[in-house]
Structure formats: C-alpha cells, structure tokens
C-alpha positions as CSV (number, residue, x, y, z in Angstrom):
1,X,0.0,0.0,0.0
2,X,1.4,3.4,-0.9
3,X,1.9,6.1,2.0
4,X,-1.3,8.2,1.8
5,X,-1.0,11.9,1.2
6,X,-1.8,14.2,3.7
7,X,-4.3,17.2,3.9
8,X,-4.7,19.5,6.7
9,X,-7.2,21.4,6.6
10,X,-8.6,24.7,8.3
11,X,-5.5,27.0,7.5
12,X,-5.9,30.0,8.5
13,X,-2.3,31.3,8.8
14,X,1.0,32.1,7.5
15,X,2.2,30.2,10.0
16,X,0.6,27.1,10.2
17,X,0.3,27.0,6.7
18,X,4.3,26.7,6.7
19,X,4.5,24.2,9.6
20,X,2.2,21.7,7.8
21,X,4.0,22.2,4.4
22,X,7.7,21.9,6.8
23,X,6.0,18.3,8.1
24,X,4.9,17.0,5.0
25,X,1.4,18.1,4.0
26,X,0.5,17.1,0.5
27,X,-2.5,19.7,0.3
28,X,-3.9,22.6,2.4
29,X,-7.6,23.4,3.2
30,X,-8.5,26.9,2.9
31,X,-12.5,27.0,4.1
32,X,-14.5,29.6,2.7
33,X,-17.8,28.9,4.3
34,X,-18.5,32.1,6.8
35,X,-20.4,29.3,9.5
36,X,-17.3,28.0,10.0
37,X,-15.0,28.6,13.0
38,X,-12.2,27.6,10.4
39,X,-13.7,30.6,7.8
40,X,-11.1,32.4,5.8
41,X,-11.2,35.7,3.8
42,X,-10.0,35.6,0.9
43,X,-7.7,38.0,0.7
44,X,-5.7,36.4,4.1
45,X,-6.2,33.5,2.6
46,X,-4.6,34.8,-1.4
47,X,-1.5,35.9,1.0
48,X,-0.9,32.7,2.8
49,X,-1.0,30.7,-1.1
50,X,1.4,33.0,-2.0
51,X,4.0,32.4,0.1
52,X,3.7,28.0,0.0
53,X,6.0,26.0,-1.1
54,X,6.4,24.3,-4.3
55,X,4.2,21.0,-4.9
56,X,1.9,21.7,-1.5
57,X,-1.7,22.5,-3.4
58,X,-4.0,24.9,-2.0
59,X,-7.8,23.8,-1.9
60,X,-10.8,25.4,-1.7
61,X,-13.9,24.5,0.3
62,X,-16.9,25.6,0.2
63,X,-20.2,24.8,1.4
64,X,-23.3,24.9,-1.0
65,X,-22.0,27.4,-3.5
66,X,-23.1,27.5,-7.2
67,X,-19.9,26.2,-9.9
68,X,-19.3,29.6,-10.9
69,X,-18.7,31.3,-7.7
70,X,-16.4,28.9,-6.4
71,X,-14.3,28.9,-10.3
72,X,-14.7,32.4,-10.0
73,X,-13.3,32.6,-6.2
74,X,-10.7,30.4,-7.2
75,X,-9.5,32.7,-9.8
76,X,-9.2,35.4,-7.0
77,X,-6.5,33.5,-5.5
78,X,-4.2,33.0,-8.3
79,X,-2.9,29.3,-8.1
80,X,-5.9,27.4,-6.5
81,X,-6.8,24.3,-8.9
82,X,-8.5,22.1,-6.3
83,X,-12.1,22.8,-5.4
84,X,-13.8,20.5,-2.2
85,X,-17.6,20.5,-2.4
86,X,-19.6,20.1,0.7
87,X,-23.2,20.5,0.0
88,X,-26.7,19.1,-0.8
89,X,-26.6,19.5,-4.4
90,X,-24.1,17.4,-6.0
91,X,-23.1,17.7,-10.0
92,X,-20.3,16.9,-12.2
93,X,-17.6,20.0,-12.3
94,X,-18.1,21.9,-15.5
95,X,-14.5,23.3,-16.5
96,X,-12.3,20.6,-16.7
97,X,-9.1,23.4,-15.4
98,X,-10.3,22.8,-12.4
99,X,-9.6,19.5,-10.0
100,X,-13.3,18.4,-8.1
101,X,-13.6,17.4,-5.1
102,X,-16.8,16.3,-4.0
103,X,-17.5,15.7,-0.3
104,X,-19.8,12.4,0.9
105,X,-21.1,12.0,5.0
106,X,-21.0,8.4,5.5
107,X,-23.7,7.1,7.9
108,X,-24.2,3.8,6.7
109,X,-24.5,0.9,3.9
110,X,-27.4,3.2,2.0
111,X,-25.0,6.1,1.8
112,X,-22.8,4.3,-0.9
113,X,-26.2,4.4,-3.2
114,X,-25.6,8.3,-3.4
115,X,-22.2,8.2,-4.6
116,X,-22.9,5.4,-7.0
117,X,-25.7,7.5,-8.6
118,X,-23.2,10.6,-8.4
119,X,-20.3,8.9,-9.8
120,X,-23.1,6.9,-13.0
121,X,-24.0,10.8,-13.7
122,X,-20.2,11.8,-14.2
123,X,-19.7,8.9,-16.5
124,X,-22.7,9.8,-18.6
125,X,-21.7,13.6,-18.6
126,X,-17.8,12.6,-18.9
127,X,-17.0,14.8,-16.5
128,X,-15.1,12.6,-13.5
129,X,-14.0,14.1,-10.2
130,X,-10.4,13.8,-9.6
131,X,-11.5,12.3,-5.7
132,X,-14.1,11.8,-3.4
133,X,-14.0,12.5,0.2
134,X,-15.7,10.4,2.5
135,X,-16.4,12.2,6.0
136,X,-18.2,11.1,9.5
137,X,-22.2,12.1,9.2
138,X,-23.4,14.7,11.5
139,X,-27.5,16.4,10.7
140,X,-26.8,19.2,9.2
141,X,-23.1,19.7,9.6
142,X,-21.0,19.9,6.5
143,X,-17.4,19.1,7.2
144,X,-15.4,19.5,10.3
145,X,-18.0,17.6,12.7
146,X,-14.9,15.5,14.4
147,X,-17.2,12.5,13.9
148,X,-15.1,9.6,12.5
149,X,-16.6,7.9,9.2
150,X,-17.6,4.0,9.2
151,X,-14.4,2.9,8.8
152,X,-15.4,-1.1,8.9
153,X,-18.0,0.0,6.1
154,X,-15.1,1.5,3.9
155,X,-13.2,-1.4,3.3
156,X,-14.2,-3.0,0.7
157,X,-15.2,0.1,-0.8
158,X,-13.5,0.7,-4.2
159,X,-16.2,3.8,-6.6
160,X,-12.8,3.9,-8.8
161,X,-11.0,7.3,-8.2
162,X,-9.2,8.1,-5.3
163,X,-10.8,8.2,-1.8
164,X,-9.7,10.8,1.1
165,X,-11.0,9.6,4.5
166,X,-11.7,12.5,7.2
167,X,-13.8,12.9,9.5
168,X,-12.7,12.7,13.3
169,X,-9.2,11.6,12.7
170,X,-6.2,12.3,15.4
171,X,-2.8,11.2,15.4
172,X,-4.3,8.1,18.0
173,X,-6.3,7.0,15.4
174,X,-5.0,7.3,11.9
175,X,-3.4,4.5,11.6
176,X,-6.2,2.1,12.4
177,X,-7.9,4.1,9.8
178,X,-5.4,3.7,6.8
179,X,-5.0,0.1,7.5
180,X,-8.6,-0.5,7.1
181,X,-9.6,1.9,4.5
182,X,-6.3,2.2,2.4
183,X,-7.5,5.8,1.1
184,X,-5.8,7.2,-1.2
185,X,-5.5,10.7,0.9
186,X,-6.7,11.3,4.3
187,X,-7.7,14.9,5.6
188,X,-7.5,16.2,8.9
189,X,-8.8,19.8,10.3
190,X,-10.2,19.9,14.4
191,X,-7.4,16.6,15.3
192,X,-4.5,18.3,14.7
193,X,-5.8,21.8,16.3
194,X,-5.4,23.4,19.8
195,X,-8.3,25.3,18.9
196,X,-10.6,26.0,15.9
197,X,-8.7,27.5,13.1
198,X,-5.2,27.3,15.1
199,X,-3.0,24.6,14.1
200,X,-0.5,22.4,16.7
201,X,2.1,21.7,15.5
202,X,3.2,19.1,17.6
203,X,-0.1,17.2,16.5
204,X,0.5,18.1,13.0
205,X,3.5,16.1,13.5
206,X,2.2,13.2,15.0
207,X,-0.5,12.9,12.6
208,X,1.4,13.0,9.6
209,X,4.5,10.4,11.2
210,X,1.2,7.9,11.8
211,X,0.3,8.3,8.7
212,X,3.7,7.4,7.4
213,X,4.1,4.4,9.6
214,X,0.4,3.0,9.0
215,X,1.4,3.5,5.1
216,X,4.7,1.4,5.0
C-alpha cells in the first residue's frame, strides 16, 4: 500500500500553513464557508497561497455554492486548482481546469447508493472528479463535525477514483484508519488543532509520522 498523502485542513495562517508544508502536508484546506469557525477571507487566505511552497496545493472548500462562484473565487487566489464541495446538491464540475472534489457523510450501507448515482452521472456527462472525500455524518453539519466515518463500512469500498478519508481523525487513530480503508489521501482539520482555526504543531506532526508508519 502506498503512503497516503496528507491534507490538513482549516489553515488560517502564514504560519501554520508553513509548519504543515515543513512536516509533510500534501495539500492545504482553505475554508470559505462564513459558518465556520475555520472561515477564511479571501484575501488572508490569497496571502498565505502565496507564500507555500512548491508542490503543496492549495484547496478550496466551500459549502453549497453555485460552480461559478467557487471557479470564479478560485480565480481570485491565483494558483488554487482544487475545489472540495460540501453541499446538498451534488453535480459533475463543468470546467475541466479545475480538480473536483466532492465531499460524501458516510452514515451507513445506503450512503454508498448516493455516490454510486453521483459517480453513474459523471460517466454519462464525462466529467469525473479527480476524488471523493468520505467524511463522518453529523444532521446538518457539512465538514469539520470530528465524527469519524464507518471505517469497517469503507473497506471493501472501491467507486474507482481516489478516496480521502476525514472525519474525526487524530494522530491516536489514523493508523487504524489507513489500514482499514487504504485511502488514497486522508484529511485532517479539528485533530491536529489546539483550537478551531489554530493549528498544533506538535499534533501536525504526529499525525502526519502515523500516517507514514500505517502507510509502509
């Protein structure tokens, strides 16, 4: 099994946006839902893409927007490619510049019915996502509920594309979950924080060494 990449997301500074790059982060979450207590501006967030490192990808969440406000958001902030879509209304990206990322709760057996039907509406429309992230299920909660996915559920689970496990994941943890769901990615946000929005980086570190270790 290859090492899964890592994602920490809920950046909302300079700082900790260097630290997770410095510890190995593949990909950084920049959330752009205001409801959040991980909500960044844009403009703090343009400044922090700015300044990462070479081959760490910024993404964009967001939380039941329409296509063209989140293409045209992530044209705001220059080099953002990656767009992770929590929301009610799920459809096939339309602009094939961008990378889709569209975000699935878990709560049980029925909820794999919703991606299949997603996933049979991208192949009639040929227009794929380049992952799916499967997160724990929390009413009405998109993202960031802590709640750990049905990881027993997940593991014979294979839609085809890449899977990024999140939900509820710590550096306690991880490894269980990478050894039973062999995602491709796994994404990380309130288990690696000392508070909403403010990374540890001590846990980052953790985290992404368990990863490393569950991956080899």
């Amino acid at each position: 099994m290859a090492v899964p990449r890592v994602k920490i997301c809920g950046i909302t500074s300079e700082a900790d946006a260097l630290s997770a790059a410095e510890l190995g982060a593949s990909a950084l979450g920049f959330n752009f839902y205001a409801r959040s207590p991980r909500y960044i501006p844009e403009e703090r967030a343009a400044a922090i893409v700015r300044v990462l490192p070479a081959f760490v990808e910024p993404v964009g969440v967001f939380v039941n927007e329409l296509f063209e406000h989140m293409i045209a958001a992530a044209g705001r902030l220059g080099s953002v490619r990656t767009l992770q879509f929590h929301g009610d209304q799920l459809a096939p990206c339309p602009r094939a510049a961008f990378r889709f990322i569209p975000a699935f709760a878990i709560k049980d057996a029925e909820s794999f019915g919703t991606i299949t039907r997603y996933l049979e509406r991208c192949a009639r429309e040929g227009q794929f996502p380049a992952a799916i992230l499967l997160d724990g299920h929390q009413p009405g909660i998109h993202g960031g509920t802590g709640q750990p996915a049905p990881w027993h559920l997940l593991a014979d689970f294979r839609p085809g594309i890449p899977i990024i496990l999140a939900g509820g994941l710590t550096a306690e943890n991880v490894a269980e979950a990478v050894r039973t769901v062999k995602p491709y990615a796994v994404d990380v946000a309130s288990g690696v924080e000392s508070r909403p929005g403010v990374k540890d980086k001590e846990k980052m570190r953790r985290f992404v060494a368990a990863v490393r270790e569950a991956g080899n």
